[in-house]
N, C-alpha and C positions, 0 to 999 in steps of 0.2 A: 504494500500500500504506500502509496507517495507519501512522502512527508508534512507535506499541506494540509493532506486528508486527517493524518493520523492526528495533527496540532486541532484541527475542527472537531475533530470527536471528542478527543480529551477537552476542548473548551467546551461544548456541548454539553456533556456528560457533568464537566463539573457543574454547571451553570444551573445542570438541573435540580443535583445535590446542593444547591444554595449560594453557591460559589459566584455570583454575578462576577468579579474580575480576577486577573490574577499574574502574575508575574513570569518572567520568563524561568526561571529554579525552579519556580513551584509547579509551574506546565511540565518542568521535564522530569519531574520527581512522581508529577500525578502520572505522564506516560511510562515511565520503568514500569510503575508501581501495578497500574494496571492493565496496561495491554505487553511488557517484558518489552518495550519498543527495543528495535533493533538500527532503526531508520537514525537514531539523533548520537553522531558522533562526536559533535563537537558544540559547544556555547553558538562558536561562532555560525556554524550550518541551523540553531533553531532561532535568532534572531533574523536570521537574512529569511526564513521560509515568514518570519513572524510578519517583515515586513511588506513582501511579498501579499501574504493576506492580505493586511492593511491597505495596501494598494490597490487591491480588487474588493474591497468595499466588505469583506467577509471579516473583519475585526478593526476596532478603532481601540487606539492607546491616548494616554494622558500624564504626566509626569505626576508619582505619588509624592504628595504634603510630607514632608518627615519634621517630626520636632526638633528643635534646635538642641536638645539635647540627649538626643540619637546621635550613636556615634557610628552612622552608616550613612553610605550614599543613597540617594533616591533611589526607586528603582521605577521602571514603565510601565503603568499597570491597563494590562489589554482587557476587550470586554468583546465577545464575541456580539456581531450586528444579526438582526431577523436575517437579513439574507444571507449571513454565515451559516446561521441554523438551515436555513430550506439546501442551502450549498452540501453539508455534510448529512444532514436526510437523505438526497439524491443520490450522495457518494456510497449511501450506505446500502438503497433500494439498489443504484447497477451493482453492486458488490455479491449482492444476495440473490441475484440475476446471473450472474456467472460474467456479467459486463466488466471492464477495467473502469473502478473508480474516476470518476474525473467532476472538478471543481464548477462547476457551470452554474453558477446563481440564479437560483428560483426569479419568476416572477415579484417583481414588489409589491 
C-alpha cells in the first residue's frame, strides 16, 4: 500500500478514536503500532508524503501553541480534511476490490 494511503488511514482511524489532530511521531508511532507499517523509513520520507497530502487538499496543518515554559520545539499538528476521509474510504473500497489503492478525492 502506498505511503499516502497508509498516513490516511492511520489519520482516519485515529480521528475516529477521538484523535481530531496529530503530529508527525505520533502518526508514525500510531502506524508501527497498528498496521506493523513497513512503508515509513525515514522522519524524512513521512513528512514529505505528509506534505504531499496537504497539497492535494487530503490534510491541513497548523503550527502547535507550546508554552513558554516547555522546553521543546513546536511541533505541526495535521488534521485530516472531509475529503481526506472520502480519499482513504475509496482507497480502502479498491483495496477490498482486489483494485490498486489510489488517492482520488471524493466529490465535495
Amino acid at each position: 500500500m502506498p505511503l499516502e494511503v497508509e498516513i490516511l488511514a492511520a489519520a482516519v482511524s485515529m480521528r475516529r478514536a477521538g484523535q481530531a489532530t496529530f503530529h508527525g511521531f505520533g502518526l508514525a508511532q500510531t502506524m508501527r503500532e497498528q498496521r506493523e507499517s513497513r512503508s515509513l523509513t525515514a522522519h524524512g520520507t513521512l513528512y514529505k508524503a505528509l506534505g504531499r497530502l496537504e497539497g492535494l487538499g487530503l490534510l491541513t496543518s497548523t503550527w502547535e501553541d507550546v508554552a513558554a515554559a516547555e522546553s521543546r520545539p513546536r511541533r505541526r499538528l495535521y488534521e485530516v480534511t472531509g475529503q481526506g476521509i472520502r480519499a482513504a474510504d475509496q482507497a480502502r473500497a479498491d483495496q477490498a476490490a482486489g483494485r490498486l489503492p489510489r488517492l482520488a478525492p471524493g466529490p465535495a
